[in-house]
C-alpha positions in Angstrom: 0.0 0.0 0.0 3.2 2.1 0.5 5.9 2.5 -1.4 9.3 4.4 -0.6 12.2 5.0 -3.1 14.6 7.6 -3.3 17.8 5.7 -1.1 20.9 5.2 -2.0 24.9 5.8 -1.8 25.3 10.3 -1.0 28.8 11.6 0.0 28.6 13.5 3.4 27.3 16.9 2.7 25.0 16.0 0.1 21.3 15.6 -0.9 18.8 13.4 -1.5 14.7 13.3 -1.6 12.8 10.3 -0.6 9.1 9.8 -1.9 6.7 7.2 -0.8 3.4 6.7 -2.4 0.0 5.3 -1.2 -1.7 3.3 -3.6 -4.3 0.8 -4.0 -8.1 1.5 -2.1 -7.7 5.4 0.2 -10.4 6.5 1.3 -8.9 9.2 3.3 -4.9 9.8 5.1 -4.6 12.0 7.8 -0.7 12.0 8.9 2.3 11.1 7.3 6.0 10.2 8.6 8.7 9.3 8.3 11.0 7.0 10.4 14.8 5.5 10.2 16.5 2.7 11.7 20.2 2.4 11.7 22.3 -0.9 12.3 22.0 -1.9 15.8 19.6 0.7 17.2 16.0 1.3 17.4 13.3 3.1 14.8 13.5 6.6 15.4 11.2 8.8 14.4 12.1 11.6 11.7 9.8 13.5 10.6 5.4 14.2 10.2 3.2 15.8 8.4 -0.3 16.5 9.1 -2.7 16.6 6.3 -2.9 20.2 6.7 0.8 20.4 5.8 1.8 21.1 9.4 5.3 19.6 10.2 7.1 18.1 13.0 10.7 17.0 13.1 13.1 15.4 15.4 15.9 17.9 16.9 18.6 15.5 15.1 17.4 16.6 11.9 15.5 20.1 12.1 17.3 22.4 9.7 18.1 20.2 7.0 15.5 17.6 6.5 12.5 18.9 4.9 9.1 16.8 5.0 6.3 17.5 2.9 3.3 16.5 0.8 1.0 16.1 -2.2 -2.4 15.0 -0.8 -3.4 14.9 -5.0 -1.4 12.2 -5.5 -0.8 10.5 -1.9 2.6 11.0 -1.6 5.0 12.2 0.7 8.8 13.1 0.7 11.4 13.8 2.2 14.0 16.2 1.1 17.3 15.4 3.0 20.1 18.3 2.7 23.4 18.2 4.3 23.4 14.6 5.4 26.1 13.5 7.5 27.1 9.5 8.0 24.7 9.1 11.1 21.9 9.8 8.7 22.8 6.1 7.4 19.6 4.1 7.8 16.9 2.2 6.4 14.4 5.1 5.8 10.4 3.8 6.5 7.3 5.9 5.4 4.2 5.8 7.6 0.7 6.6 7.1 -2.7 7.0 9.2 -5.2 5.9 6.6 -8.4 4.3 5.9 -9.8 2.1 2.6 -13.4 3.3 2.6 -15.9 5.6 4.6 -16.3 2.7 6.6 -13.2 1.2 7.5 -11.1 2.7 10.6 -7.8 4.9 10.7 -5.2 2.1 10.4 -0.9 3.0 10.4 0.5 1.7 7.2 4.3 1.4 6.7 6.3 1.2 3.2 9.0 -1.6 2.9 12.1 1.0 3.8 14.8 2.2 1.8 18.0 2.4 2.2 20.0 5.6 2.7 23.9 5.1 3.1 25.9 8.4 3.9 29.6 7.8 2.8 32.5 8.7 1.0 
């Protein structure tokens, strides 16, 4: 239902935007995130987004990560700008969604991508 892409290899200093898509039956989404685990330590939260566009971001990244969204096409990203090497992580989107007028919110995560910050 969600899919990230965007990760890869970046040299510390560097850019790069991560999109994830909802697809499949949305009947509504009301906040979007997303998250990172590195090797050997917990998922972290990064970043929200409500569905009025209001953002939120962890201290670790406020300043150079940049969330934000296109409720037209269900799709959030995340623009990442001078990325250092503890950036490294497996990048997950998140959404609070629901299938049909009937249906309850439900958290949906993408399958992760991969962000590796070296030189």
């Amino acid at each position: 239902q969600l899919q990230a892409s965007g990760g890869g290899l970046v040299q510390p200093g560097g850019s790069r935007r991560l999109s994830c898509a909802a697809s499949g039956s949305i009947f509504s989404i009301t906040a979007m995130a997303w998250y990172r685990q590195a090797p050997g330590k917990q998922r972290e939260l990064v970043a929200t987004i409500s569905s009025g566009g209001s953002p939120y971001y962890a201290d670790s990244v406020k300043g150079r990560f940049t969330i934000s969204r296109d409720n037209a096409k269900n799709t959030v990203y995340l623009q990442m700008n001078s990325l250092k090497p503890d950036d490294t992580a497996v990048y997950y989107c998140n959404a609070n969604l629901r299938t049909d007028a009937s249906s309850r919110y439900r958290y949906y995560w993408g399958q992760g991508t991969l962000v590796t910050v070296s030189s």
